[in-house]
C-alpha positions as semicolon CSV with decimal commas, in nm:
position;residue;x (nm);y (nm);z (nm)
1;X;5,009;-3,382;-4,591
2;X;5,235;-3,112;-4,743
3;X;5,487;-3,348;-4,774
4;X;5,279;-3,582;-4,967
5;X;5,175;-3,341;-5,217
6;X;5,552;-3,218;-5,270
7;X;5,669;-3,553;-5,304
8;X;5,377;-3,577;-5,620
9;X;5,492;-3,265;-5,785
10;X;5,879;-3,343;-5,735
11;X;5,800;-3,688;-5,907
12;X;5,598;-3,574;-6,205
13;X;5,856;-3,286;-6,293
14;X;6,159;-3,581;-6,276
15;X;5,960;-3,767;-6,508
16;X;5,911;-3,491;-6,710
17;X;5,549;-3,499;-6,719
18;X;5,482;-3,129;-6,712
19;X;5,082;-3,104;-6,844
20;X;5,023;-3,365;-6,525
21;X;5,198;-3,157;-6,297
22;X;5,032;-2,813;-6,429
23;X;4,692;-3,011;-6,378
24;X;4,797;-3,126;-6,039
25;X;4,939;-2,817;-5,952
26;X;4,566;-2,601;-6,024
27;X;4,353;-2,902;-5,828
28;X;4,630;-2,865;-5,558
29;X;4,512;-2,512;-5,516
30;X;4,167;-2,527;-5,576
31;X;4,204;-2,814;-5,259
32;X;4,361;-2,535;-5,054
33;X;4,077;-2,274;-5,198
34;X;3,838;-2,505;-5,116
35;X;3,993;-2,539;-4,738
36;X;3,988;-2,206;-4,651
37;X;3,617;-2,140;-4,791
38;X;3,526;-2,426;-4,545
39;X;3,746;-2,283;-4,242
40;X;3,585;-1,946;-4,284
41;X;3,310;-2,113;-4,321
42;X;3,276;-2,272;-3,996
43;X;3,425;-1,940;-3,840
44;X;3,160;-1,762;-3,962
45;X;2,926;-2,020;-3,826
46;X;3,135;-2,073;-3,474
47;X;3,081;-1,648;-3,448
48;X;2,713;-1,627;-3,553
49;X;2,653;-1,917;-3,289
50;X;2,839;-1,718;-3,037
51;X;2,634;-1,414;-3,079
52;X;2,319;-1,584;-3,113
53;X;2,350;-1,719;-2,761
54;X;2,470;-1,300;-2,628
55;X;2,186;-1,191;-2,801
56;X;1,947;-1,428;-2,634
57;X;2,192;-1,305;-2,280
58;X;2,085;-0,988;-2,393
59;X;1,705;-1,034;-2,443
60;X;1,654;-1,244;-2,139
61;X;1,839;-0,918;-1,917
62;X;1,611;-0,676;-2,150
63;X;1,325;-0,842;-2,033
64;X;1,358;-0,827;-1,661
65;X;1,504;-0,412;-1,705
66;X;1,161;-0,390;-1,868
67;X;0,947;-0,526;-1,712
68;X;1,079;-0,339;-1,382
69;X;1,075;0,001;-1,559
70;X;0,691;-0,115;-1,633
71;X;0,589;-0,200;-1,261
72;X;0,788;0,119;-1,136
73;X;0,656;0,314;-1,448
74;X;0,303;0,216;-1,330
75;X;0,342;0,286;-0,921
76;X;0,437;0,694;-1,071
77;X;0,151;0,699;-1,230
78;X;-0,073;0,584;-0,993
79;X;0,132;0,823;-0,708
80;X;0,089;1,114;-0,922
81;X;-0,313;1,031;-1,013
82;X;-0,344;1,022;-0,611
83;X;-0,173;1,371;-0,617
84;X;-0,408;1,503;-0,909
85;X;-0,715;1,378;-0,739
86;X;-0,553;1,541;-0,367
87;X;-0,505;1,813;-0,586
88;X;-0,879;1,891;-0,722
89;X;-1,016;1,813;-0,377
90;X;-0,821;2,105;-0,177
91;X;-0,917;2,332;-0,505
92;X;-1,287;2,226;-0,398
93;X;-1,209;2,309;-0,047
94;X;-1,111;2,664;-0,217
95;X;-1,381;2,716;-0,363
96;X;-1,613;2,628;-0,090
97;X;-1,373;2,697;0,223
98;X;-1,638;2,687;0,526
99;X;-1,698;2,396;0,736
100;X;-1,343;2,218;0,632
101;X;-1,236;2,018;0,854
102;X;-0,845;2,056;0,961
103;X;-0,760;1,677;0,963
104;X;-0,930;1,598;0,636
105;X;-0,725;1,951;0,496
106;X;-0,409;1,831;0,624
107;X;-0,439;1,470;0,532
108;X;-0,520;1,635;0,133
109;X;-0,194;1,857;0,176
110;X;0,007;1,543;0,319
111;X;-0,065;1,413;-0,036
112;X;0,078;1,683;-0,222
113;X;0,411;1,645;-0,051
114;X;0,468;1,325;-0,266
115;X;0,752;1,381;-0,526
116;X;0,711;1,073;-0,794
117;X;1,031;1,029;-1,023
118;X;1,070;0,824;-1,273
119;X;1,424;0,648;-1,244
120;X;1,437;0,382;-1,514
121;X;1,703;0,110;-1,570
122;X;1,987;0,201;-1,740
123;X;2,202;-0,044;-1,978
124;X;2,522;0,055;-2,139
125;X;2,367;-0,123;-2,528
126;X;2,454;0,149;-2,735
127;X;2,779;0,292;-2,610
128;X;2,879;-0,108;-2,600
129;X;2,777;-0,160;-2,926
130;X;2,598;-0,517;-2,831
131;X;2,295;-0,278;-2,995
132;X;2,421;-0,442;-3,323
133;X;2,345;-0,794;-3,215
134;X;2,002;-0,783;-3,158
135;X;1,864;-0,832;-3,525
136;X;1,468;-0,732;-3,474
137;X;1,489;-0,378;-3,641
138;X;1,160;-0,284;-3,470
139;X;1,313;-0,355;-3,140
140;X;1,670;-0,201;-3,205
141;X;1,482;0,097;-3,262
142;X;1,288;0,101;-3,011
143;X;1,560;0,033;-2,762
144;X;1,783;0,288;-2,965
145;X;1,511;0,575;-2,874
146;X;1,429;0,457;-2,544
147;X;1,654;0,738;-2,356
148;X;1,517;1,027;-2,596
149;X;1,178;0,930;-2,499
150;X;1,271;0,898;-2,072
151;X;1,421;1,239;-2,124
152;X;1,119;1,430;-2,254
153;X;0,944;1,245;-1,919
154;X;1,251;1,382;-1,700
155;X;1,178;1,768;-1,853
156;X;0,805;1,755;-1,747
157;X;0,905;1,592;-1,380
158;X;1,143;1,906;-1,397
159;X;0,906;2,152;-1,377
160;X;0,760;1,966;-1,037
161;X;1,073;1,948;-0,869
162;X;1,212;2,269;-0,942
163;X;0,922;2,492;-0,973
164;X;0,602;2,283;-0,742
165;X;0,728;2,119;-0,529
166;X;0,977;2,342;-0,355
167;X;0,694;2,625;-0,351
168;X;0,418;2,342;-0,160
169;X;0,721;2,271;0,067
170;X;0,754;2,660;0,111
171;X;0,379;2,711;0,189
172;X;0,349;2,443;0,435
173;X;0,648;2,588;0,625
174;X;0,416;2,930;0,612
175;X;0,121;2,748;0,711
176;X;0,272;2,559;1,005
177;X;0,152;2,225;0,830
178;X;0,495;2,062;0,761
179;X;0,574;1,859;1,038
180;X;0,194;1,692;1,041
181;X;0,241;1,664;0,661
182;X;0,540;1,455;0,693
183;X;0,391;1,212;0,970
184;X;0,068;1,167;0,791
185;X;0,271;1,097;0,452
186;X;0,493;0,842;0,655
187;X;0,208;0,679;0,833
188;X;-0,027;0,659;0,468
189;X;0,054;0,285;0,318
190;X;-0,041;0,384;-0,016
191;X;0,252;0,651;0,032
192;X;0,499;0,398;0,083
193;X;0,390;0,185;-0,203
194;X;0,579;0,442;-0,394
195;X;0,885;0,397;-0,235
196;X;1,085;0,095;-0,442
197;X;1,303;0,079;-0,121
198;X;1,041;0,135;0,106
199;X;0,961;0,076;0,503
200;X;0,688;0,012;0,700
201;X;0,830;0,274;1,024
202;X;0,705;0,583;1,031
203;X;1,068;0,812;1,106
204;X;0,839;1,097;1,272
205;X;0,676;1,137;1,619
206;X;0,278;1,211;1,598
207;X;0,261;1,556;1,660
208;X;0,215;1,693;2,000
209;X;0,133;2,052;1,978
210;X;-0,061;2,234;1,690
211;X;0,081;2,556;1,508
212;X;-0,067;2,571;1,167
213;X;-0,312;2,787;1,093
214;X;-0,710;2,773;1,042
215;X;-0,821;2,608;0,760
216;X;-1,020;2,910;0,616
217;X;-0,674;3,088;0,665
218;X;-0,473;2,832;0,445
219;X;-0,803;2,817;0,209
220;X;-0,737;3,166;0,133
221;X;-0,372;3,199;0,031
222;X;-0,380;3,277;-0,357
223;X;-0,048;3,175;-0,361
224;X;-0,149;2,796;-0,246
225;X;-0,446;2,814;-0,528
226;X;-0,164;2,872;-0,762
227;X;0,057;2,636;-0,702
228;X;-0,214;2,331;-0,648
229;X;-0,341;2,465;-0,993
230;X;0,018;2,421;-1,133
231;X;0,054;2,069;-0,941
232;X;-0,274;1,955;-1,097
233;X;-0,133;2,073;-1,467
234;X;0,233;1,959;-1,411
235;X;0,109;1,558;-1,266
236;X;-0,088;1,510;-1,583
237;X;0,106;1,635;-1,827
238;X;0,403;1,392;-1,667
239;X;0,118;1,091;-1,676
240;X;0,010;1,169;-2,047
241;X;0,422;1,108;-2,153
242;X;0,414;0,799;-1,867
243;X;0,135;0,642;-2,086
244;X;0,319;0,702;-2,386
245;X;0,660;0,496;-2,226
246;X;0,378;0,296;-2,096
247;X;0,304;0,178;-2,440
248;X;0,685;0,160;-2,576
249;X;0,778;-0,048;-2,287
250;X;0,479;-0,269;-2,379
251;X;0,583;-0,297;-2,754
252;X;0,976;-0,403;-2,624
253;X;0,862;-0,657;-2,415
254;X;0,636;-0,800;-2,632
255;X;0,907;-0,778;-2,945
256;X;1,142;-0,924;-2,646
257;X;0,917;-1,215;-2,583
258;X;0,845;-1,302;-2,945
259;X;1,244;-1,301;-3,007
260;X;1,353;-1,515;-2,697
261;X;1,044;-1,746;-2,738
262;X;1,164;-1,796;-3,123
263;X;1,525;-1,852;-3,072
C-alpha cells in the first residue's frame, strides 16, 4: 500500500502537477492520522475490555473474601456474647456466693477460657494496584479503609489477649480449675463452633481426681471479680467495633453484588 501511494506522488511530481500532489500529499496524511486514531482506538477499547473482565475476576473473589469475613465475623460475636453472658452469671454467683454449685461454677469458668479473634481475609488490592480497576468510588473506598477499620478491632482484642485472658488462665491455675476448664471447653459443641478448623474429639481425658478449690473460695478472690469485670467490658467493647465491620462488610457486598450483577 506504501508503494501505491509513492508510485502516485512520484507520477504527479513528473508531470509537474505540484497543487495535485500538495493536495494528495495532506489527504495522504490525514489517511495515516486517521489510522492511528482508529488503532488507538481499538487499543484503548482491546485494554478497557481486558480490565473489565479483571475487574469482574476481582469482584467475583471480593465477594466470596467477604462474605467469609461476614460468617467468621458473626461466629466472634456470638463466642464473645456467650463469654459476656458467662461473664455476668459468675459476677451473680459473686454477689450471691452460697449454695453454688461446683459443676455449674466450673462449666461458667470453662466459658471464659474462650479467646475469639478476628482473623479476616487478606488481599494484596492496594499494594497491587488492581485497587484502580474497580470503578465504584463508594466501594474503592470502602475496600481502601477496610484494614484501618480491622485494626482498631485488633487493638480492642489486644487488651483480651494480653491483659484478660492470660490473668483468667493465671487464676484458674490458682484455683486448681484448669484442667476441668479445658475438658469442659473441648467437650461444649457451641465451643467448637468457633473453631473455623474445628473437631469434634475432645484432646483431654475427663478428669479423674478433683483439686480446685470450694466454690465459696473461688467466689471470693477479688482478683477473679476484677478480671471477669474487665472480660465483661473488654468482649463488648470488641462486639460494638464487630457490628460496625458488621455493617461495612454488608455495604461491600452489597456494592459487590450490584457491580457484578450490572456488568
Amino acid at each position: 500500500m506504501i508503494k501505491f501511494f509513492r508510485h502516485i506522488r512520484q507520477r504527479l511530481l513528473a508531470e509537474g502537477k505540484t497543487g495535485k500532489y500538495l493536495k494528495y500529499a495532506i489527504g495522504e496524511i490525514i489517511l495515516v492520522v486517521i489510522g492511528i486514531l482508529i488503532a488507538l482506538q481499538i487499543n484503548t477499547w482491546n485494554e478497557g475490555r481486558k480490565n473489565n473482565a479483571k475487574e469482574q475476576q476481582i469482584l467475583i473473589q471480593l465477594k466470596d473474601e467477604y462474605n467469609a469475613n461476614l460468617l467468621q465475623l458473626e461466629q466472634k460475636i456470638t463466642h464473645r456474647k456467650r463469654i459476656i453472658k458467662a461473664a455476668n452469671k459468675i459476677l451473680e454467683h459473686i454477689d450471691s456466693p452460697s449454695n453454688v454449685n461446683s459443676d455449674s461454677l466450673n462449666s461458667q469458668l470453662s466459658i471464659m477460657i474462650g479467646n475469639p479473634t478476628f482473623k479476616p481475609i487478606q488481599n494484596n488490592l492496594i499494594n497491587s494496584g488492581d485497587i484502580l480497576l474497580i470503578r465504584n468510588e463508594k466501594l474503592n473506598q470502602l475496600l481502601t479503609s477496610w484494614p484501618s477499620s480491622v485494626k482498631e478491632l485488633v487493638l480492642v482484642e489486644g487488651i483480651w489477649n494480653t491483659n484478660v485472658w492470660g490473668s483468667i488462665t493465671d487464676l484458674y491455675n490458682e484455683f486448681g480449675v484448669m484442667r476441668d476448664g479445658y475438658y469442659k471447653w473441648w467437650n461444649d459443641d457451641q465451643n467448637l463452633k468457633w473453631i473455623l478448623e474445628g473437631t469434634s474429639e475432645n484432646p483431654f481425658q475427663k478428669p479423674m481426681t478433683n483439686k480446685a478449690l470450694k466454690p465459696i473460695e473461688i467466689l471470693n478472690s477479688k482478683k477473679l471479680e476484677g478480671t471477669i469485670s474487665l472480660a465483661v467490658s473488654v468482649n463488648y467493647a470488641a462486639n460494638l467495633q464487630s457490628n460496625v465491620l458488621r455493617k461495612r462488610v454488608l455495604e461491600i457486598l452489597d456494592l459487590l453484588n450490584h457491580e457484578i450483577a450490572e456488568k
